[in-house]
N, C-alpha and C positions, 0 to 999 in steps of 0.2 A: 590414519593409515598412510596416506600419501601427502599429509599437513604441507606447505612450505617447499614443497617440489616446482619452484619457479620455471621452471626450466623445461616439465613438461610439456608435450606438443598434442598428444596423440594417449588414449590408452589402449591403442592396440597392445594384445597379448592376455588382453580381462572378459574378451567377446564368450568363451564358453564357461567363465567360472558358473561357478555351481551356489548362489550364496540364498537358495530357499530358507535357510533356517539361522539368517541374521537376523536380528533385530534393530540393532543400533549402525546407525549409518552416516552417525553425528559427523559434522567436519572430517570428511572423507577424504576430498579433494580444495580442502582448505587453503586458498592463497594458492592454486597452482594457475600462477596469471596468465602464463604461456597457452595454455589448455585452451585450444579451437576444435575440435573434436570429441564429442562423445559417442558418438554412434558404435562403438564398441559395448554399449551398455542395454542395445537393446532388447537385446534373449534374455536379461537379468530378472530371475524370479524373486522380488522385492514385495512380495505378499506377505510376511511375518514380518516387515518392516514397520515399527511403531515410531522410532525416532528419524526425522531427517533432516535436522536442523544444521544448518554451516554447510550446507553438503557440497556445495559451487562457491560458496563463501570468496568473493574477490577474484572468484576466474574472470577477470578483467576480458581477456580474448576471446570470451563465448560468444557466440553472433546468436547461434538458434539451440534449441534443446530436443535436435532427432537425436532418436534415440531413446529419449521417455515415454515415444506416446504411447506406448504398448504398456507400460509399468501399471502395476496393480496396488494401488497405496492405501485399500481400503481401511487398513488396520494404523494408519499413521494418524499419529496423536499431536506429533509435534514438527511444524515445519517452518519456522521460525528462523530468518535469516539464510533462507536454503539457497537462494542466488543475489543475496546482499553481495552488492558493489559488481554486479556483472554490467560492468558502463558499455560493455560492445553487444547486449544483447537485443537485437532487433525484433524477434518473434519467438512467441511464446507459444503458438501454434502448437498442437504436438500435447498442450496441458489440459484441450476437451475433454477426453475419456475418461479422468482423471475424476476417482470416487473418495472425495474426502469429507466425507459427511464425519465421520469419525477426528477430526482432526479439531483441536481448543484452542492451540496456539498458531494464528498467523503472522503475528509480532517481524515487520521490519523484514518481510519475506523476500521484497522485492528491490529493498531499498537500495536507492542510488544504480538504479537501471537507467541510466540517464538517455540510451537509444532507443530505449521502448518509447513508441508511438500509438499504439493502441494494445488494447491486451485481450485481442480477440484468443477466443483458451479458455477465457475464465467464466464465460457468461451460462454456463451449466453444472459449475459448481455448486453442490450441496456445503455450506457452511454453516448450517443451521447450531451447532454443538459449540461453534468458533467463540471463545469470550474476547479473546486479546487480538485486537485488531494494530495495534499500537504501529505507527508509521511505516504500515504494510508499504505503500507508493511514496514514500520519503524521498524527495530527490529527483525523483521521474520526470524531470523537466522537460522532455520531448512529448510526453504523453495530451494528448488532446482532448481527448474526452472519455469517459467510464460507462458508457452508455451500456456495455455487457456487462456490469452489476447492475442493473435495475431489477434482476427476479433473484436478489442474495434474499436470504432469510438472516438477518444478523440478529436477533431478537434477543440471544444470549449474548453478545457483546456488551461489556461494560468498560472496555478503554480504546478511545477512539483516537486517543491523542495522537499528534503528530500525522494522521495518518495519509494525509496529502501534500505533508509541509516544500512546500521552494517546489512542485507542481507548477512552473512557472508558465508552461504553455495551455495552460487546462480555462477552457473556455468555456466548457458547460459538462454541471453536474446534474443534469435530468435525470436520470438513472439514477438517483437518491432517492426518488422523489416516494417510493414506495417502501424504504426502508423501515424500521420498527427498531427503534433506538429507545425504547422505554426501559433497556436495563444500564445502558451506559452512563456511568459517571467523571468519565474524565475525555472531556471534547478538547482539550488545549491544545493549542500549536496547530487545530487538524486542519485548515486550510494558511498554514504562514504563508504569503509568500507567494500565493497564487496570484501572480503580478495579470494574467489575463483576463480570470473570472471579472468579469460587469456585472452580472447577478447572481442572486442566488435560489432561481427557482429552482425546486424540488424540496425545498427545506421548512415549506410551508406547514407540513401536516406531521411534522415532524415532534413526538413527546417526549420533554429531554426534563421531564420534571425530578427526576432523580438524578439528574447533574450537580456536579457542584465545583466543579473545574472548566470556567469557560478563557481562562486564561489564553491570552493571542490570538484565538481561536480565527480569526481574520486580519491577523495583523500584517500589513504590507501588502495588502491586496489592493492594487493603487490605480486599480481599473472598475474597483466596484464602485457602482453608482445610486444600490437599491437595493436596500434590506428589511424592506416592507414584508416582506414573507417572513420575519422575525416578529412581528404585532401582537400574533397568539401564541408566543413560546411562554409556559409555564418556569419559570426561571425559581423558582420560589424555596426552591434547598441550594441552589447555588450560592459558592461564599467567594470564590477567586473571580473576580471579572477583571481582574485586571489586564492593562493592553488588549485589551478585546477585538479592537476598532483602531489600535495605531498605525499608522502610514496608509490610511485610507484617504486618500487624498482627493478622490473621485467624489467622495461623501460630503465634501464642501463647500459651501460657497461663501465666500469670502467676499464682503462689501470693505473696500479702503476709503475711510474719511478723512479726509484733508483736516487738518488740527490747526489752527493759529497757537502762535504763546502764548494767547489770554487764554484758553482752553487748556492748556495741558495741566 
């Protein structure tokens, strides 16, 4: 509806629409970079709303999201890329009340929020229904820790990849540590890049026996020093290991021996 209105500032003039009996709310506000304000949106009765994917899609200028916290998303199915590339969003506040038990797709929702620092909001969400986790926090490089996902229920999730990738301030995953990862089969890419993680507790208890994409899955993590909590992973359907463990530099110890030319 408003795709590509760069130039937007403000949706004042949308505060009393009437939109009870949409559904589809896809790329609403798509690529409108200018867009610092939404608080115009928050009388909006968004309760028949099943699709909301793209819907802040690139609002580069979004700082916070008043104005949602009142929205009723009970019936959203799809939210997939709904505030990909909002790099000015600082607080996400405002997404507590927020019932999306109903919801399958969280696919790259957040990705490349590079000013989120924490993502207090999220830690009483119902995801239980959620399969597609796919680089939900892609990019999040200010983000420090996920300690408000430790009570997700992801148990129907089966793609995990990407989902932390270039996390580059992200220190500690505890808040894993209770997760149920027995349906997912594709873990790749999902910590690339976490240049701060040094461990990886919470991944201990973790049943990843129906994986079979472990591909990057830690690759460039160059501060991890301990993946001993990896000893009892069932790996045994996995077929891609590939780069699993590249640019883990921390993982090494390296002895240099002096060679003469009669040795070499």
């Amino acid at each position: 509806m408003f795709r590509g209105c760069s130039s937007l500032l403000d949706i004042k003039g949308l505060e009393n629409w009437s939109v009870s009996n949409g559904n589809n709310f896809c790329a609403m506000f798509y690529e409108c970079s200018s867009l610092s304000d939404i608080k115009g949106l928050e009388n909006w009765n968004v309760s028949n709303g099943n699709n909301f994917s793209y819907m802040f899609y690139e609002c580069s200028s979004l700082k916070d999201i008043r104005g949602l916290e009142n929205w009723k998303v009970s019936n959203g199915k799809d939210f997939s890329f709904m505030f990909f590339g909002c790099s000015s969003l600082k607080d996400i506040r405002g997404l507590e009340n927020w019932k999306v038990s109903n919801g399958n797709d969280f696919s790259e929702m957040f990705r490349g929020c590079s000013s989120l620092s924490n993502i207090k909001g999220l830690e009483n969400w119902s995801v239980s229904n959620g399969n597609n986790f796919c680089a939900m926090f892609f990019g999040c490089s200010s983000l420090l820790d996920i300690r408000e996902l430790e009570n997700w229920s992801v148990s129907n999730g089966n793609d995990f990849s990407y989902m932390y990738y270039k996390c580059s301030s992200l220190s500690n995953i505890k808040g894993l540590e209770n997760w149920k990862v027995s349906n997912g089969n594709n873990f790749s890419y999902m910590f690339f890049g976490c240049l701060s993680l040094s461990n990886i507790k919470g991944l201990e208890n973790w049943k990843v026996s129906n994986g079979n994409n472990f591909s990057y899955m830690f690759s460039g993590c160059l501060s991890l020093s301990d993946i001993r909590e990896l000893e009892n992973w069932n790996i045994s359907n996995g077929n891609n290991f590939s780069y699993m463990f590249s640019g883990c530099l921390s993982l090494l110890k390296i002895e240099i021996y002096l060679l003469d030319n009669t040795n070499l």
